[in-house]
VMD Tcl script that draws the C-alpha trace (Angstrom):
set ca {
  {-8.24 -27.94 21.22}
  {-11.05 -28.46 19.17}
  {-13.51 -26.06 17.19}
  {-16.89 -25.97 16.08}
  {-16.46 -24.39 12.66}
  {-16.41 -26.19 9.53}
  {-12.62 -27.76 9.20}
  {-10.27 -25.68 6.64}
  {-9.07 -27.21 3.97}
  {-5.65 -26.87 2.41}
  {-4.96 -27.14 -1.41}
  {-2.54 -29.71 -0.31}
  {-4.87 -32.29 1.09}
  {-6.72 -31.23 -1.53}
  {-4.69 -31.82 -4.60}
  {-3.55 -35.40 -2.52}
  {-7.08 -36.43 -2.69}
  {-7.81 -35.91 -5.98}
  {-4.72 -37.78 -6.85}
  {-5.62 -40.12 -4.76}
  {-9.32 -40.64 -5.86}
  {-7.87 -41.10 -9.67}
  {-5.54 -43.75 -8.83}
  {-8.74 -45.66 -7.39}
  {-11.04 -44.83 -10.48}
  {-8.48 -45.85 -12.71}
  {-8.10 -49.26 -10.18}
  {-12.01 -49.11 -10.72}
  {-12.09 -49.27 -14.41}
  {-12.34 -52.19 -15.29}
  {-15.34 -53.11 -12.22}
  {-17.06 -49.45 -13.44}
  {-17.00 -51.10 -17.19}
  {-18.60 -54.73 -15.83}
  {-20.79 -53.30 -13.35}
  {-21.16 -49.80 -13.39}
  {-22.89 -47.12 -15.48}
  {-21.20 -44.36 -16.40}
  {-23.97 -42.28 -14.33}
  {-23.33 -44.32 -11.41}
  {-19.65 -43.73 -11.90}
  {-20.62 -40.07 -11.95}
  {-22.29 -39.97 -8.27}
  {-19.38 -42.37 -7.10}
  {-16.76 -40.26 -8.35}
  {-17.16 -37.01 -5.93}
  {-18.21 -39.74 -2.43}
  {-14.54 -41.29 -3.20}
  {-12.92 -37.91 -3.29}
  {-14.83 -36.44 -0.64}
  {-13.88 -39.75 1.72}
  {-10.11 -39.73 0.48}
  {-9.93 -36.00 1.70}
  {-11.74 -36.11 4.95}
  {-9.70 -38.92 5.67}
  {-6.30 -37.18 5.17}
  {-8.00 -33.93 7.16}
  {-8.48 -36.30 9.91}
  {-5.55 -38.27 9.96}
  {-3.62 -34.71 9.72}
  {-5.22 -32.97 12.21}
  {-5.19 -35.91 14.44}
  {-2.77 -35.08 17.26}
  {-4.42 -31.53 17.13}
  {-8.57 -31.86 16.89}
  {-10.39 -34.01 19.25}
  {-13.27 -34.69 16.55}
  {-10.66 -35.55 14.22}
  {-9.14 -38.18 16.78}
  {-12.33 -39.42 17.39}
  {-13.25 -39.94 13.72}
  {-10.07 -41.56 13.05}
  {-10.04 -43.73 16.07}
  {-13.32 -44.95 15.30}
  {-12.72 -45.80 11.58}
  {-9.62 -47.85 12.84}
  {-11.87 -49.66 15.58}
  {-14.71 -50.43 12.13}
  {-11.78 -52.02 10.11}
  {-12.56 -56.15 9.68}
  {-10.08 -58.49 10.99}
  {-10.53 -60.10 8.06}
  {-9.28 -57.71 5.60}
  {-6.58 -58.96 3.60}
  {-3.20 -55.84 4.26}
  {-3.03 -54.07 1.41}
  {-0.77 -54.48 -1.69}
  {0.68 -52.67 -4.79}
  {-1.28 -52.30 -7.92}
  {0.03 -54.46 -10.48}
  {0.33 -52.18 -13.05}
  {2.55 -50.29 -10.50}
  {4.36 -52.96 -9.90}
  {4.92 -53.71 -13.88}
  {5.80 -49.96 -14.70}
  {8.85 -49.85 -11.96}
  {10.33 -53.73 -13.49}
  {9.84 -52.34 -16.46}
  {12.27 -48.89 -15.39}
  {14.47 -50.82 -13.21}
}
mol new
graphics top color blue
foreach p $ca { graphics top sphere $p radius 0.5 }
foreach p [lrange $ca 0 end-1] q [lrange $ca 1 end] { graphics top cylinder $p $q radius 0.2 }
display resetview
């Protein structure tokens, strides 16, 4: 059942994504220092959050919204072959050998 008005919002997908979005602009730190000026940081900053959270709206609201299905489905179809799968941050990885 889909609808035409601007998608809500919780605080939780909120809050996620801004979690989210620090743990890749602290990931990014060293690339923003090597390639990036802060100013340029400051315009990528909000596009990463925004992205993070309309993903999680969309992959939430999935089995629910028919735009959200069809943004999702299509970003899945756009993902290169080629892509390596993803992996743990090192530093992640050091912290919990470190505790455990």
């Amino acid at each position: 059942m889909s609808n035409t008005k601007t998608p809500s919002l919780t605080k939780e997908t909120q809050h996620f994504a801004t979690y989210i979005a620090m743990v890749v602009r602290n990931a990014m730190e060293d690339f923003h220092c090597e390639h990036l000026t802060d100013k340029q940081m400051m315009e990528l900053n909000p596009i990463v959050r925004n992205t993070i959270c309309t993903a999680l709206h969309a992959f939430h609201n999935y089995k629910r919204d028919e735009e959200a299905r069809k943004f999702v489905d299509f970003q899945f179809r756009m993902i290169p072959r080629y892509w390596e799968a993803p992996e743990l941050l090192p530093d992640y990885v050091r912290l919990r050998e470190r505790e455990g």
